[in-house]
N, C-alpha and C positions, 0 to 999 in steps of 0.2 A: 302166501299171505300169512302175515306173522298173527296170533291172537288178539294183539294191540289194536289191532285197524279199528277205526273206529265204522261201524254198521254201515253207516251213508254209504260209501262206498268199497262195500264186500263184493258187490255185485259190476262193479265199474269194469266196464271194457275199455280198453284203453288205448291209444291210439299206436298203430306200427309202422314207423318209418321205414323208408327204403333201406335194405340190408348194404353193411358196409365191411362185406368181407376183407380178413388182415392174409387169407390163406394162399393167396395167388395174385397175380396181377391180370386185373381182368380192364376190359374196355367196357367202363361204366355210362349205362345207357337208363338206367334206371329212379332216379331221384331228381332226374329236368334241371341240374346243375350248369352251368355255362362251360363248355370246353374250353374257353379260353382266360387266361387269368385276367386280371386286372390292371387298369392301367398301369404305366411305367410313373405318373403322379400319386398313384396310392400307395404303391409301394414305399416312394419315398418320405411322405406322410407319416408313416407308420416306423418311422425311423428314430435314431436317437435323443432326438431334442423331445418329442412327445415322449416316449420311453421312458424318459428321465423324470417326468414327472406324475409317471403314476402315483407316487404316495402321496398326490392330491386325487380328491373326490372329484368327480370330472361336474359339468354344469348341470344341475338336477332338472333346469326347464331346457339343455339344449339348446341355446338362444342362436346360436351360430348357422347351426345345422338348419333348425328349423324355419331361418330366414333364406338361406339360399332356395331350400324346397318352395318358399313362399314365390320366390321370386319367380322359379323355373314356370309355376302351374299357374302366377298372375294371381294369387290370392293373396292374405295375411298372414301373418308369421301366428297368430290368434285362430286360423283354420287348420291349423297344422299341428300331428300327436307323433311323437313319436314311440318306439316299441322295441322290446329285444326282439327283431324279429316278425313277422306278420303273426302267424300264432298266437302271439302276446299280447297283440291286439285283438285278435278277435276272441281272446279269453274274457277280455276287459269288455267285448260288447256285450259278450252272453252277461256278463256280470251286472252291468250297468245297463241294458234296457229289456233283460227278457226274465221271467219269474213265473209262478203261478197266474198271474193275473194276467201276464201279458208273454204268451208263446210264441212260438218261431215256425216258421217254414222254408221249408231247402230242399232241393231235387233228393231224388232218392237214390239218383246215382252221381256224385260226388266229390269234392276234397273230405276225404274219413272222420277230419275232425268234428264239422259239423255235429254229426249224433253224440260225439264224444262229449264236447264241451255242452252239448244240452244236456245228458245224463248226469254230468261231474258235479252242475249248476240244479239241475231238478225240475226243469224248464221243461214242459210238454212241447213237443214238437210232430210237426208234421210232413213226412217225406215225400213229395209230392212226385209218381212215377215219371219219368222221361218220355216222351212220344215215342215213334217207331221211326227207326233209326237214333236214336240219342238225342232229339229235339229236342227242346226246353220250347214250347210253347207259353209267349207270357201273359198269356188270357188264363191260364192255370195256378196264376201266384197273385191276381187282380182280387182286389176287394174279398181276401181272407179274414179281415179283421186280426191278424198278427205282423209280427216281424218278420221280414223275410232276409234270407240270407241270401244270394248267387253265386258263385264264380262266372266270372264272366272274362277270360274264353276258360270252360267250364275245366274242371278236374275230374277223372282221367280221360274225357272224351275229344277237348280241343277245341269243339265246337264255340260259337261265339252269336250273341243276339247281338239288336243295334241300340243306339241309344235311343232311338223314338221306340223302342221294348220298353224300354228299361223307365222312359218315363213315363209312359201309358202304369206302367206298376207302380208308379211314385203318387203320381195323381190319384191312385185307386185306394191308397194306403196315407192319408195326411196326417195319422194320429196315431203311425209306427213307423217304426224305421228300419227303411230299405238299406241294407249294408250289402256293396258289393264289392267283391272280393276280384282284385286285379290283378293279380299273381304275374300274369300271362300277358296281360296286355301289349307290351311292348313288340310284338312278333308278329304283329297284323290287324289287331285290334284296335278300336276306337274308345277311346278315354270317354266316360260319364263326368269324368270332373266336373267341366263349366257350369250343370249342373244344380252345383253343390250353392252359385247363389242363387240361384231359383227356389229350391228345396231346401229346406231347415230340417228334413228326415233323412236328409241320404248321407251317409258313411262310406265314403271308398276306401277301400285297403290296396296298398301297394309294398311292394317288398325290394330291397337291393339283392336278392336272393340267385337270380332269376338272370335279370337284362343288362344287370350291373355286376355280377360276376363277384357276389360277396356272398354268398350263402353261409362261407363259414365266420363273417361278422357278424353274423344275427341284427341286422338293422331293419328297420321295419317301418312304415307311418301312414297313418290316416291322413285324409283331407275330407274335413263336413264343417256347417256351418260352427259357429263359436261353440253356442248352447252345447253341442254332440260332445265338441271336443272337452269344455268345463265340465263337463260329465266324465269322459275317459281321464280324466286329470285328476278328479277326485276319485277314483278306483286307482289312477297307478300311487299316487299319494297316499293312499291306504295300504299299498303292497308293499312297492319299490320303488321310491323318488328318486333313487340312482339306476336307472333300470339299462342304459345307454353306458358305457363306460368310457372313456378315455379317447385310445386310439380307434375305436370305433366312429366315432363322432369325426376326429381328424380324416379318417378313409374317407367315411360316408361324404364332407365338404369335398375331398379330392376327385372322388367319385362321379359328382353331379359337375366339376369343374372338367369333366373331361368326356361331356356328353357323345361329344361324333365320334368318338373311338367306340364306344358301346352299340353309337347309331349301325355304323361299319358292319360290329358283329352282329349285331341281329341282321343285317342284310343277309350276312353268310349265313348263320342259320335258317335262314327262311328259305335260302336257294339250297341246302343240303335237304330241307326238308321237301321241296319240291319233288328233288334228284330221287331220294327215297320211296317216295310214294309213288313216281310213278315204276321204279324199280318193282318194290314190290307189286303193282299193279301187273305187270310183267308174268310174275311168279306167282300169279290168282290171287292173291292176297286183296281183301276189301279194306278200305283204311278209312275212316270218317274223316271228313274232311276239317282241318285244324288252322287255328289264329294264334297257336301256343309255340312251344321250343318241345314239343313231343309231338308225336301220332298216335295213334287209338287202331291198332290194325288186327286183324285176322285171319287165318289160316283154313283153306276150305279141306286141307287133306291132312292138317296137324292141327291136335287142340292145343287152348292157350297155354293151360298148365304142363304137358309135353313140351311146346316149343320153348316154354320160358325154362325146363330142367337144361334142355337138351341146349341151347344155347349157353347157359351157364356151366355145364360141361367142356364146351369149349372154349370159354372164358372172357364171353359177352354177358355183359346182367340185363335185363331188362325187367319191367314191374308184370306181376300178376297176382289177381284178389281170385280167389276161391269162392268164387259167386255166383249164384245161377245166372242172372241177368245179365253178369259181366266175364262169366267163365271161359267163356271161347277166345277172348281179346287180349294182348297181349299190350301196353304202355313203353312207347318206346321214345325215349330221349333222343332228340338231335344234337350233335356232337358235330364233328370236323367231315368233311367231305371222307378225308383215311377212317376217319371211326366209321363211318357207315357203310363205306362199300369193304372194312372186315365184318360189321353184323351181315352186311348183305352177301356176302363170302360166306357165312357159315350158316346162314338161314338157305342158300344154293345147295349146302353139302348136306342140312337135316333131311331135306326134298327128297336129293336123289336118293339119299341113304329107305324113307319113304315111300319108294317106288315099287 
């Protein structure tokens, strides 16, 4: 940190994404990425005729995009925010509904950013512990008198509440806003959307990141009543009115036009992550049970932080946080049926080497 910084944030912790080593070729299981690319219609989207017009400013409201989204969920093209990315939005929520006067609450074990963007922001927050086994009880987030954040199927656990949870916490909270975070959704979980016109506090986050196999277009978008969204509108209007670029936009339409191809893959991943778990189930390994594109799993004769070296040794990545609560557990990406049974090939040879 240079002497420049300004004070506020000397002390910022800041958030660490999945490592994305240049040093080998590994089978990346680690950042919950889609194994498979993207359609054979985005590609071509993202071709010369768009290309050629980058030295235009692409639509500042998204007008295109944000009506197909409207169409897909049955809502308004006026319920609808878009974002570089989910992140971007949920920078934009800490910004725009949480402050001193009005703080936040989010499980204590988590997507990272959570603490992060409250600390960045100055936003008191409160980490509310997980039950035993990774629960989220939502009798525990009921009539806080704050904003509550979720992931819902949770981050890095998998787990996932229902939406009669999720309104039971809506109802208990009519004068803050519930914002939950869908990352995951698409892989077994059940959408809050419809929701959103019952409720004039709820904020969903969803991402192309994830189900749609666009992580590296950073596209991202809320769906909540109008109000929520003229609020996010006047925070990105203050940052970034160009926040969406170009060919981004053109993917992201190509994207949403080529839904059953996505539906497809999340089949396969959901049956690779069956294949997995009960594999490792096999090899004593406990795995919390998941609604996401990863597992939550752990090793009764190797810790987390061994099995994640030693895996990456042999040049599988998968995620692990230096935690007490979360220290033994390893975060493991579903990938292709061949990606998993090479993790599950060399999680057989750390064992025996363990014997």
């Amino acid at each position: 940190m240079s002497r420049y910084m300004s004070a506020r944030f000397a002390d910022l912790e800041a958030y660490v994404p999945g490592e994305q080593p240049q040093d080998m070729q590994y089978v990346k299981l680690n950042t919950n990425e889609s194994p498979y690319p993207p359609a054979p219609a985005v590609l071509e989207a993202a071709g010369a005729a768009e290309t050629a017009r980058l030295n235009l400013y692409p639509d500042p409201e998204g007008r295109a995009l944000r009506q197909k989204l409207a169409e897909m969920y049955g809502v308004e093209a006026e319920n609808v925010f878009l974002a570089n990315g989910s992140d971007e939005l949920l920078s934009f929520a800490f910004m725009a509904f949480c402050d001193g006067e009005r703080p936040v609450a989010f499980p204590a074990v988590s997507y990272g950013f959570y603490p992060v963007y409250a600390q960045l922001y100055q936003v008191p927050c409160t980490q509310i512990p997980l039950r035993e086994g990774f629960v989220l009880d939502p009798r525990d987030f009921c009539g806080l008198g704050k904003n509550i954040v979720i992931a819902n199927p949770n981050a890095p656990t998998g787990r996932a509440i229902s939406v009669r949870d999720i309104e039971e916490i809506l109802r208990s909270e009519p004068d803050h806003v519930v914002l939950i975070d869908e990352a995951y959704i698409d892989f077994g979980g059940e959408s809050c959307v419809p929701l959103i016109k019952k409720y004039d506090n709820l904020l969903v986050c969803q991402t192309f990141s994830k189900f749609r196999s666009l992580a590296g277009g950073r596209l991202g978008y809320g769906l909540a009543s109008k109000g929520l969204i003229d609020d996010l509108e006047k925070i990105r209007y203050s940052t970034n009115s160009y926040n969406i670029d170009r060919l981004t936009m053109a993917v992201g339409i190509a994207t949403l036009e080529s839904n059953e191809y996505y539906l497809e893959n999340s089949k396969r991943i959901q049956e690779a992550r069956a294949y997995t778990t009960e594999e490792l189930s096999k090899l004593g390994f406990e795995t919390i049970p998941s609604l996401a594109n990863f597992i939550f799993t752990r090793c009764p004769n190797v810790d987390g932080g061994s099995l994640y070296r030693e895996l990456k040794a042999r040049g599988v990545l998968v995620r692990h946080w230096d935690r007490p609560e979360i220290g033994d557990w390893c975060r493991v990406t579903i990938g292709t049926r061949e990606q998993m049974d090479v993790f599950l090939d060399k999680v057989r040879e750390i064992l025996k080497g363990a014997d």
